[in-house]
C-alpha positions, 0 to 999 in steps of 0.5 A: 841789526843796522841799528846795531852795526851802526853804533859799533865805534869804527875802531871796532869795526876795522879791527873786526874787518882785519881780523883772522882765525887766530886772532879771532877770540880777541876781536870778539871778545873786544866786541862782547866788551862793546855790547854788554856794555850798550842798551840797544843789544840787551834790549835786542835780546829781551825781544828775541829770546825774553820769556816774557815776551813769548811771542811764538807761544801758545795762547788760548784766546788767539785759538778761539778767535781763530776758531769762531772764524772757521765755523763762520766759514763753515756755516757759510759754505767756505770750506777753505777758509774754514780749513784755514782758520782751523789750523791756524787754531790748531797753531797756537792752541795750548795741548792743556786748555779746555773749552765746555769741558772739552779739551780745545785742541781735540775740538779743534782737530774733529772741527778740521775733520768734519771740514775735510770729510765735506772736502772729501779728503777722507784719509785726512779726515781719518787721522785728524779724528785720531788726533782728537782721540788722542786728547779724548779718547772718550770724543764720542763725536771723534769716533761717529765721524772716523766711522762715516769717513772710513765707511765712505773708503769703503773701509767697513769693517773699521767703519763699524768697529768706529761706530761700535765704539762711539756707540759705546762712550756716547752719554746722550741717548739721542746720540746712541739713536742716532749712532745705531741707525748708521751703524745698522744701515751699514751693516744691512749694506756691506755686512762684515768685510776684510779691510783692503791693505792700505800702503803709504810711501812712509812706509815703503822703502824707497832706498831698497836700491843697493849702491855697494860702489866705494868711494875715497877721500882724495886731495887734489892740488887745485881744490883740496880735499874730494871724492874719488871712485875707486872702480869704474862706475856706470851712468845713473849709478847710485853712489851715495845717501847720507842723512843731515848732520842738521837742516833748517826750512827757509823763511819762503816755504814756512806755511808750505812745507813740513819743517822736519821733512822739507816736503809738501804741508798736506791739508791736516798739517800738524803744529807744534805742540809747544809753540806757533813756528813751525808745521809738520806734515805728520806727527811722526815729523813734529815728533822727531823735530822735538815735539812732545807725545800728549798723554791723556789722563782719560783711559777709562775707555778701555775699561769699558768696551769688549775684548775686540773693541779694546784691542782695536781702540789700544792699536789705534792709540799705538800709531802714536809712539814713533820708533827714533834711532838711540843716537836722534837729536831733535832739531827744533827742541831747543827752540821750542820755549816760545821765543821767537827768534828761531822765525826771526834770524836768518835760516843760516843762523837758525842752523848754526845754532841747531848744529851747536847745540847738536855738538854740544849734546853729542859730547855730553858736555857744556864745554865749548870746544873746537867746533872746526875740528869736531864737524871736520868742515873747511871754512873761508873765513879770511876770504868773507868780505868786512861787511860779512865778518861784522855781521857773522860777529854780531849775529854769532853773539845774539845766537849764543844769548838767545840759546843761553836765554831759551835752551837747558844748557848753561852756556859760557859767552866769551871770545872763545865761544862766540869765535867757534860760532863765528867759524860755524857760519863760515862753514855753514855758507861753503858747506851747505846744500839747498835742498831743493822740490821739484815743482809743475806748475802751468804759465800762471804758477798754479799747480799742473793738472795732469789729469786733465792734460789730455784737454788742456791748453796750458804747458807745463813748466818745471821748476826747482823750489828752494825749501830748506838749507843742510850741512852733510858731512861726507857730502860735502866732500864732493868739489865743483864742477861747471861740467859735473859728473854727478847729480844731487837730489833729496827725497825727504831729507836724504841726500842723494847723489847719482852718476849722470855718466860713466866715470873711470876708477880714480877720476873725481866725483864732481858736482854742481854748486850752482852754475853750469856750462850752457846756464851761464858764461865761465865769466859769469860762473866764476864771479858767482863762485868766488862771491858765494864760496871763496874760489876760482873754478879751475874744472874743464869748463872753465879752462879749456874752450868750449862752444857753450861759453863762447855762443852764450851771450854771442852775436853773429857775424854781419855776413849772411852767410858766415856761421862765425862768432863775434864776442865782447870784451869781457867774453873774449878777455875771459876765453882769451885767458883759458887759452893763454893758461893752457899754453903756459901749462904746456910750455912749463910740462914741455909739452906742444901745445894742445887745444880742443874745444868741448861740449860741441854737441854738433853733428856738423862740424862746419856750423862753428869753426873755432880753429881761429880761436884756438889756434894761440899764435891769432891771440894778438890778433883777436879783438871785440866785435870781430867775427872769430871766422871770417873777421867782418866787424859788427858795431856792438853798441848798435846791436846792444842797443838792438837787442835792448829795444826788441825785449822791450817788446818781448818783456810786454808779452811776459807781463801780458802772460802773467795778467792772461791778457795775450793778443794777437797784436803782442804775439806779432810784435814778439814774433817779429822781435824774435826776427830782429834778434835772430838777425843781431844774435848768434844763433845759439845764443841763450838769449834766442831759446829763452824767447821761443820758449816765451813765445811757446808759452804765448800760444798755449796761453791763446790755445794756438798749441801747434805753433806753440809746439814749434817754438818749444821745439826750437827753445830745445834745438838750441839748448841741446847745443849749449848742455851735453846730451841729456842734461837734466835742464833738456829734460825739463823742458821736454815736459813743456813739449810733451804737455803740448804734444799731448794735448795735441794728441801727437803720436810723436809724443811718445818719443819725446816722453821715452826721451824724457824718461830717459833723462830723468831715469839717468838722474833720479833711477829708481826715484825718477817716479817719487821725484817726478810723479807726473812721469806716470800719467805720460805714459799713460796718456801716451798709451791712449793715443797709441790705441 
């Protein structure tokens, strides 16, 4: 690509970098002109898209390759590579090859089974068997081990049915021998039995949760067109679910995450079955991403088994025909002809295309319209930086090929084509949503064990994991807030979005596109927003004063005793300006002027005094470095430099967590330097939770849980001033505090879980158990401590 931008001749470049949405098919088609007519682009192509490059094909030798090494690992005891190995197999295998008049892939898949079985994941082992049968519906050996998998569920009379029919397609008398004593050593055991009901979340309802609340498109004056309500809502109300109009995985989560659904890859993921790029976490994903359904030729197994066998054996080969609305799209289809520039290109391009051809197939016709006007999506084009527009030109027209090169359609490249793509990406980065996982992990990043958490040492920390990207149609009608009203999350693809308070009929329905009040100063936010989406927050957080802002990355006055405020520059330019604005308002409406500060979350009114700061006659007067209440005056160089040198210390300790080389003599120097800070900073500076929580972490690392529990504690004292009350972040954290506790045995446990379930009940209601599983077994353990 840099190769590429390099060589366009700067005439070019300029007229791209001046270039508009009218007269955007002439700089494109001027740029088309430009590389038809140079090597490298062609070339760039061929490599991307060219069929005989292939390099995200199927190939057989790759497969046996993979294959030898994980029976290697089996025979030597090391189920996870083989586990491993075995996918990757399954990854590149052709759905056709065969290997000793067996069909490969089956191979592959009863391999994997019999890894898992040792692994004791028995379900698993279940379906990969039924993956096998449907290439081999014969695999005598398929059968025999499905039978010794659901013997050990204790599914037995599926065990025995599994074992009959193994009996049955077993050419081997050695084999048959072998099949009939399991089959009678089970029978003498348990006899015939009723199989238990087997429930799975895939086909549970989890949006039986009826949200009958009326929404209305609105258009404000500062941000266009947004969502209203059209009556009161209650807090945590669900107000809207929506499917994607298309969703793309990122590159980070391609081995951990299923690229149909976005959740988490199980130990039998399933690949493709026309090409190497992606895994699903069922075949029902990878049917509905674009896959193909293999029929095998060989149904003489039912010809010869009993009535009862062959209704049993034909309703397992039923479980493969998923139910698809008329109207489904697959996403990956067009993709799937071996190419590999689907894992190449950004996730952003990859989504453009898949929305493209989408558009393309629901009008029935190869024709290139208004892509703007038909996916009704605002776009900034005239806002995106030079740099931005080259390379939204370039990549536009490398898609386009590699769609014409590698899909069924027979696309016309042209100006007019290549600008409609063009504007796609636009509306793509102001209108997509990452869709996020929620993931607990302890201090080294390994997954949480919770079911040891009533002996563990460790905390457990939450984090959001970015796993896909997506284009929602209504949902992206909802506008920005810094201090939002809403909340959006997503269970499997869906899009969710819940009230966090009461909103009164009429007012907008806001959410965040990022940063928030008590994450990030408003000067902070505001640069994000306009470099990411092209505008200036104009919401309450950003135009009114509030203490989350001026306490952020605050220093406290000189004087011992003095609560007051002492800001720099750039923070203080920025508030000044929410003030000066208001006051401009409130002459032009003929009004006195009124400011109040939000947010203040305080019980004691005298902790902050910000009547010096809002009081507009003292704007003149307010300069960097002088404390807000009381006008002392702190040296801001000195105290930066401070700062600077006790995260020295405290950054040695975070590297000591992350090697588990935590001592006594790093935790004292940290302690002390949390001292140093407390002494320079504001005592609700962001900065001074971050450190406690660090030292938190420290403690529970060196299992000294009781200081650990204080300095967790102090971390959510200080967020509880920057956040409004029980704010998702607060909710997050009290999982850290509640992990301690437990491990502590602390009775006041249950009142920092009722806490925490109450946060996440208000953000997630119904899914807050689907969302945050771990919810469960606090309670649990709460109730162990209780008795």
């Amino acid at each position: 690509m840099e190769k590429l931008k390099s060589a366009i001749p700067e005439s070019l470049k300029r007229m791209v970098w001046d270039s508009t949405e009218h007269n955007l098919p002439q700089t494109c088609s001027s740029l088309l002109d430009f590389l038809l007519h140079f090597p490298l682009f062609h070339q760039m192509v061929k490599d991307l898209a060219g069929s005989d490059r292939a390099l995200c094909g199927k190939n057989k030798e790759d497969a046996l390759k993979w294959k030898v090494k994980g029976n290697h690992c089996f025979a030597t005891g090391d189920y996870g590579n083989a586990l491993d190995s075995y996918s990757q197999a399954l990854r590149v295998a052709p759905i056709q090859a065969d290997e000793m008049d067996n069909n490969l892939v089956a191979t592959l898949y009863l391999n994997r089974a019999f890894v898992l079985y040792k692994m004791n994941h028995l379900t698993e082992c279940v379906r990969d068997c039924d993956r096998a049968l449907q290439f081999y519906p014969s695999y005598a050996k398929a059968w025999y081990r499905r039978g010794l998998a659901n013997a050990s569920l204790g599914v037995y009379d599926y065990a025995i049915n599994d074992l009959n029919v193994a009996k049955s397609v077993e050419v081997s008398a050695g084999g048959r021998g072998q099949i009939e004593n399991e089959l009678q050593t089970l029978l003498d055991q348990h006899g015939r039995t009723n199989p238990p009901l087997q429930l799975s979340l895939e086909n549970l309802n989890i949006f039986d949760e009826p949200h009958q609340i009326k929404l209305q498109c609105v258009n404000t004056p500062d941000k266009a067109r947004g969502m209203a309500s059209t009556s009161d809502i209650p807090r945590a109300s669900l107000v809207h679910t929506e499917e994607p109009l298309a969703i793309v995985i990122l590159k980070n989560c391609r081995e951990s995450h299923c690229h149909y659904c976005l959740n988490d890859l199980p130990v039998d993921k399933v690949p493709c079955t026309s090409c190497s790029i992606p895994f699903y976490c069922s075949q029902n994903c990878q049917v509905l991403a674009g896959g193909r359904l293999y029929y095998p030729r060989d149904r003489v197994i039912l010809e010869n088994l009993s009535g009862t066998l062959k209704q049993y054996v034909a309703q397992i080969m039923l479980d493969y025909n998923p139910e698809t609305d008329s109207d489904h799209i697959p996403e990956h289809k067009h993709e799937c002809k071996g190419a590999h520039w689907p894992s190449v290109l950004p996730s952003e391009i990859v989504l453009a295309g898949r929305l493209f051809v989408k558009s393309l197939m629901q009008r029935g016709s190869q024709e290139i319209s208004n892509l703007r006007e038909i996916l009704e999506l605002s776009h900034h084009y005239s806002q995106m930086s030079p740099e931005s527009k080259l390379e939204s030109h370039i990549y536009s027209t490398v898609l386009l090929f590699c769609l014409q090169h590698s899909s069924d359609f027979e696309i016309q490249i042209n100006g007019f084509a290549i600008a409609q793509v063009v504007i796609l990406i636009s509306q793509i980065r102001v209108n997509s949503m990452t869709i996020v996982r929620m993931k607990s992990t302890d201090i080294q990043g390994h997954d949480y064990q919770y079911d040891k958490v009533s002996s563990g040492a460790l905390t457990s920390i939450v984090e959001q994991v970015k796993v896909g990207q997506a284009i929602y149609r209504d949902g992206s009608l909802f506008n920005h807030s810094c201090q939002p009203n809403i909340h959006a999350y997503f269970i499997s693809r869906t899009l969710c979005i819940r009230t966090t308070e009461s909103v009164a009929a009429g007012c907008d329905l806001e959410l965040s596109y990022g940063p928030q009040v008590g994450q990030w100063d408003a000067k902070d936010r505001n640069e994000f927003l306009e470099n990411e989406y092209s505008f200036r927050c104009q919401c309450s957080g950003c135009s009114k004063a509030n203490l989350s802002d001026l306490v952020l990355n605050a220093f406290r006055c000189v004087k011992s005793n003095c609560p007051g405020i002492v800001l720099d520059a750039s923070v203080l330019n920025c508030e000044k300006h929410k003030i000066k604005k208001l006051a401009s308002i409130s002459r032009t409406s003929s009004c006195e002027p009124h400011f109040q500060a939000e947010n203040l979350n305080s019980d004691n009114k005298n902790e902050v005094t910000l009547d010096a700061f809002l009081c507009s006659n003292n704007l003149p007067n307010m300069n960097p470095g002088f404390c807000l209440k009381c006008g002392s005056y702190r040296d801001l160089e000195s105290s930066r430099s401070a700062v600077d040198k006790a995260w020295k210390c405290i950054r040695r300790l975070q590297d000591a967590i992350v090697s588990e080389d935590v001592s006594g003599f790093k935790l004292s120097d940290a302690s002390k330097s949390l001292d140093l800070l407390k002494s320079i900073l504001h005592a609700y500076n962001r900065s001074i939770a971050e450190v406690e929580d660090i030292l938190a972490q420290a403690f529970c690392l060196v299992g000294d849980l009781q200081p650990a529990r204080d300095h967790c504690k102090a971390s959510i004292e200080i967020l509880e001033k920057l956040y409004p009350r029980n704010h998702i972040v607060i909710g997050h954290e009290l999982v850290k505090l509640s992990s301690i506790q437990l491990a502590l045995r602390d009775s006041t446990a249950s009142e920092t879980i009722n806490q925490l379930a109450n946060i996440f009940s208000c953000y997630y209601g119904k899914h807050a158990d689907t969302i945050f599983p771990p919810l469960q077994i606090f309670r649990k353990e709460t109730q162990k401590i209780v008795l």
